[in-house]
C-alpha positions in Angstrom: 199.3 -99.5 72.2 196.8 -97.1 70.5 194.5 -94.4 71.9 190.8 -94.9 72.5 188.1 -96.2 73.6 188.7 -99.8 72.4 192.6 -99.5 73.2 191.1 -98.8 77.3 188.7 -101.3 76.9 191.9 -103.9 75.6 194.2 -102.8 78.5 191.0 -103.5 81.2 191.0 -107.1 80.6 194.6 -107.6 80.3 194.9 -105.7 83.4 192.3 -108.2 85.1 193.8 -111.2 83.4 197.4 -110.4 85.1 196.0 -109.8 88.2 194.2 -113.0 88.4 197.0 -114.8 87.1 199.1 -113.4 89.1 196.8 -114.7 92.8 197.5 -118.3 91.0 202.1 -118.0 91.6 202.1 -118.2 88.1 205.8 -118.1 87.0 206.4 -115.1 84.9 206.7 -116.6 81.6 204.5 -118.6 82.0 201.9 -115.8 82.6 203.2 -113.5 79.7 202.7 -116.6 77.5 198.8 -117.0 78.9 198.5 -113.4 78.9 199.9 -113.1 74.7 197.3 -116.4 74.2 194.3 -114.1 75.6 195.6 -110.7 73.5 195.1 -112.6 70.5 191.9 -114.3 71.4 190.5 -110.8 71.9 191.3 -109.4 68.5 194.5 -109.6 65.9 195.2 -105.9 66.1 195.5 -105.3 69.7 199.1 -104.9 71.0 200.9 -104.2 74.6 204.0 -104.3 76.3 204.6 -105.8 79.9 207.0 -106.2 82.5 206.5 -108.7 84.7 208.4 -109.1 88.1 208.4 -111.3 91.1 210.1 -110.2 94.3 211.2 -113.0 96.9 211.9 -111.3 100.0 213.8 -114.2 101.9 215.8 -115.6 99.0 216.9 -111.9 97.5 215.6 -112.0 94.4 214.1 -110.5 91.3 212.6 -112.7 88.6 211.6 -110.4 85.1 210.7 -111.4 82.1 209.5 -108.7 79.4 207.3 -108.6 76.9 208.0 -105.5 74.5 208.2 -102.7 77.8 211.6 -100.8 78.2 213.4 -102.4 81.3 213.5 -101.0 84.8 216.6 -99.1 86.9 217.8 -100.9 90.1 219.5 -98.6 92.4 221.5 -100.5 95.3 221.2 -99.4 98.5 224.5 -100.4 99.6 226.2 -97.5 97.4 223.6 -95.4 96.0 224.3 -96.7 92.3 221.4 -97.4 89.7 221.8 -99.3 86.9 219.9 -100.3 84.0 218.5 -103.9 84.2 219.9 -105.6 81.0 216.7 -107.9 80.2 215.4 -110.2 76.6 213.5 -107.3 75.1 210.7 -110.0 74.0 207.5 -109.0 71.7 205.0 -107.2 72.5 202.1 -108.9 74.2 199.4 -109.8 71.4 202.4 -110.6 69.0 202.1 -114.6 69.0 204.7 -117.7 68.6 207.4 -115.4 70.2 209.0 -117.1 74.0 209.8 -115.8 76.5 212.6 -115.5 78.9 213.0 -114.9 82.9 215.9 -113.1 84.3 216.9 -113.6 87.9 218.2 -110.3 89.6 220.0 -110.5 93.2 219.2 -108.0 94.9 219.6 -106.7 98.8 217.4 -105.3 101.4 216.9 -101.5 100.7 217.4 -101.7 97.0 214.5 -99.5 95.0 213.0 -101.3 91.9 211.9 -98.2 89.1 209.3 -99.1 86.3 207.6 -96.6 83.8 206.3 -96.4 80.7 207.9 -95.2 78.0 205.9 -92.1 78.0 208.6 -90.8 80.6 211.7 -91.3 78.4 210.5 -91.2 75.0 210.1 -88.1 73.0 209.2 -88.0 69.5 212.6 -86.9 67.3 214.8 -87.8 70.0 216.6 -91.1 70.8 214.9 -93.3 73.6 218.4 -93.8 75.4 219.0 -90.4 76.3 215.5 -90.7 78.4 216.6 -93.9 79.9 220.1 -92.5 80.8 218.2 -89.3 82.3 215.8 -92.0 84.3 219.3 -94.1 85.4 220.6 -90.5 86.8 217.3 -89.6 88.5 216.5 -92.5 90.2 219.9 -92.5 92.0 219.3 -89.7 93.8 218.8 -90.2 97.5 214.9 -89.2 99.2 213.7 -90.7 102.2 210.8 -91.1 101.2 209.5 -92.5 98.2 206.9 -89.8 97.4 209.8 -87.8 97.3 212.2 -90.3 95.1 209.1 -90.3 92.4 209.0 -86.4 92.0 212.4 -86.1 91.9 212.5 -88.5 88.5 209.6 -86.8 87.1 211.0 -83.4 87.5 213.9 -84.2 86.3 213.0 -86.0 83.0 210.3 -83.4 82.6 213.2 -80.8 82.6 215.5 -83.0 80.1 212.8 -84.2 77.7 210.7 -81.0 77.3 213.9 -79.9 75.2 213.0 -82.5 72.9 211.5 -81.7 69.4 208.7 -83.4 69.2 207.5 -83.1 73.0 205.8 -85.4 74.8 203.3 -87.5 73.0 202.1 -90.1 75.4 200.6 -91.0 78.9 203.2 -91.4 81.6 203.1 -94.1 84.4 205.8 -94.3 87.3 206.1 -97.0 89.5 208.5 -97.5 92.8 209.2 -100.5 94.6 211.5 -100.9 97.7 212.9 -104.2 98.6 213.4 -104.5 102.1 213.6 -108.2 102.3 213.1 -110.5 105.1 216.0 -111.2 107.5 216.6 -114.9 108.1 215.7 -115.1 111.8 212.5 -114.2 111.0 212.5 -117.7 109.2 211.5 -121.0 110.3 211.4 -124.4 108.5 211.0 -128.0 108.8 210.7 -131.3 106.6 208.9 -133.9 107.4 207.9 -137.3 106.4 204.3 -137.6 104.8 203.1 -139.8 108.1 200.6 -139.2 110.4 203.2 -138.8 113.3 204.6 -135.7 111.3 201.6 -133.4 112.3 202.1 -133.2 115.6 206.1 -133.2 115.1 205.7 -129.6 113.3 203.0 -128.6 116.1 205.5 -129.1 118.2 208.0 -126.9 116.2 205.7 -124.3 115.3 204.8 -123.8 119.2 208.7 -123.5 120.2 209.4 -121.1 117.4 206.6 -118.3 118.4 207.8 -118.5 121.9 211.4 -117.9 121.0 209.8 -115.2 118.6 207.8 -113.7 122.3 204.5 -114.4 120.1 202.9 -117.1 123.1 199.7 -115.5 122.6 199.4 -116.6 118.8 200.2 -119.8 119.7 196.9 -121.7 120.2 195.3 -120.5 116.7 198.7 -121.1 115.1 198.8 -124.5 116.1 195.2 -125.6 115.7 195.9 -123.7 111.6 199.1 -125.3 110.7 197.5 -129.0 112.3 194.2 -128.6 109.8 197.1 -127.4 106.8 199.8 -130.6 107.6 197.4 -133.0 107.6 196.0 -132.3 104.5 199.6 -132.7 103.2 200.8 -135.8 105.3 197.6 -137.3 103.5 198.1 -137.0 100.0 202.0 -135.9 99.6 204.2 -139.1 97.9 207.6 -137.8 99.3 208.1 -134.8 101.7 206.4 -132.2 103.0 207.7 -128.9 103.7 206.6 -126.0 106.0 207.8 -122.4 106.4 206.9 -120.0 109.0 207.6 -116.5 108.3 207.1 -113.5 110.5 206.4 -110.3 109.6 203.7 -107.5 110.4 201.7 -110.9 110.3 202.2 -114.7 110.9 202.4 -116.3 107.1 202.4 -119.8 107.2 203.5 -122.1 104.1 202.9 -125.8 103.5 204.3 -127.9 100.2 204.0 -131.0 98.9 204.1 -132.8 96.3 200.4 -133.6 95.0 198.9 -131.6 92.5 195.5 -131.6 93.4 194.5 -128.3 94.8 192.3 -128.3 98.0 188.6 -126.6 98.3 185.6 -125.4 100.8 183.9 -128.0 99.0 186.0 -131.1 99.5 184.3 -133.4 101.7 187.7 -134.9 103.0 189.4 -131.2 103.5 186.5 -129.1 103.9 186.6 -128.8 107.2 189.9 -127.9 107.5 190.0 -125.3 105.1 186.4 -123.7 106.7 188.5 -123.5 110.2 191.3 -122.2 108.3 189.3 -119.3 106.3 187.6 -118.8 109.5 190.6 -117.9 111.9 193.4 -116.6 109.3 193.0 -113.1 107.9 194.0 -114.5 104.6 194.7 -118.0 102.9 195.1 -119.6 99.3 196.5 -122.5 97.3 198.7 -122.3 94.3 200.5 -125.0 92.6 204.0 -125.5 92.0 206.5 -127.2 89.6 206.6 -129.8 92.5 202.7 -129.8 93.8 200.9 -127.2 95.4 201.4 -124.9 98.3 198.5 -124.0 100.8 199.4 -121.1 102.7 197.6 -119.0 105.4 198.2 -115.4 107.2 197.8 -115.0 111.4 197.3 -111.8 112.1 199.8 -110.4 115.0 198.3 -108.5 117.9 
């Protein structure tokens, strides 16, 4: 909130501190919470608002929580209709003491996700829900393409807001999201005991998957991965561990369990694993859950 040097300056670091946060799978109240805790570290006079969403592809879901921002438009692909996401407004960012909440949104492969700042809707002397009504209207609209869906809403609430009174009086930020989702045969997963006897069990699966998938040629590296990633996680998981192949434009491989402790280059007992992991996949990381951690690692697909 605010104009300025100082006010740019503010929004930099918050910006960096979401996007880092956001590399780590951090549920999104828990990162609004971490995110007010560093806004007030910085200085008591600095405010911001902040939408935070998570999109999971295979289970067909949004999960938003806000912090102060006006909510977003969901238009459903199945019948063309948009609605206004009823969300916890929450305080501001920067605000202090105040939870927050996360809303879980089903949602279905082809439905658009619309965000903006309230620079869009809001015009001074003139009540904030006509501009979100005008944005519910606008984003309906079919486009095939989403270039084309983004100038429609901004000529549109151009042409309804520049009636207003006071005109606009703030910087104006659209954002578009399609949610295309990830069908369920392009989903694989197993269980399996934390034994020894487990690693070569999913081996096994991963190998018969990719050829029913007509991907024989990623076998090899897939296999010798997802061995190095297992039995890390037969080693130190208590219960079960749990592995999920998904294919897409690349291979992403996940593995769960249910140990805290987050692996590293520098371990001397998974160091080696990981170095052949970084050194074959096009990308990998570790996050950690409610349950444990989650090493993951993306095959790129000829």
């Amino acid at each position: 909130m605010g104009h300025g040097l100082n006010s740019a300056a503010m929004m930099g670091q918050l910006r960096t501190a979401v996007q880092t946060m956001a590399g780590l799978d951090m549920p999104p109240t828990q990162l609004l919470r971490h995110l007010d805790d560093l806004a007030q570290r910085l200085g008591e006079h600095y405010l911001a608002t902040c939408l935070y969403a998570v999109y999971d592809p295979i289970g067909g879901e949004l999960a938003i929580a806000n912090a102060g921002h006006i909510p977003p438009v969901l238009v459903r692909a199945g019948d063309g209709r948009s609605e206004l996401l009823d969300l916890p407004t929450g305080a501001p960012i920067g605000v202090g003491g105040v939870p927050f909440e996360t809303v879980r949104v089903p949602v279905e492969p082809g439905d658009r996700l619309v965000l903006c700042t309230d620079g869009l809707v809001e015009v001074r002397g003139e009540d904030i829900a006509v501009g979100l009504a005008a944005l519910c209207e606008s984003a309906a609209h079919p486009a095939a393409y989403m270039d084309d869906a983004c100038d429609t809403i901004i000529r549109s609430l151009a042409g309804t807001l520049n009636q207003g009174r006071g005109g606009r009086k703030d910087d104006v930020a659209l954002l578009m999201a399609r949610l295309n989702g990830i069908a369920a045969e392009d989903v694989a997963d197993w269980e399996v005991a934390p034994q020894s006897r487990s690693v070569r069990a999913v081996r096994r699966g991963v190998r018969e998957q990719l050829c029913r998938w007509g991907l024989d040629e990623a076998v090899p590296t897939a296999e010798l991965l997802v061995s190095e990633v297992v039995t890390n996680a037969v080693r130190h998981a208590r219960q079960v561990v749990r592995v999920r192949l998904v294919r897409t434009d690349a291979l992403l491989c996940e593995v769960r369990d249910d140990d805290h402790t987050l692996p590293a280059l520098v371990d001397a007992e998974f160091g080696r694993g990981l170095r052949v992991v970084s050194r074959l996949a096009s990308e990998w990381g570790t996050s950690r859950t409610a349950e444990g951690k989650t090493v993951w690692f993306e095959q790129p697909l000829g």
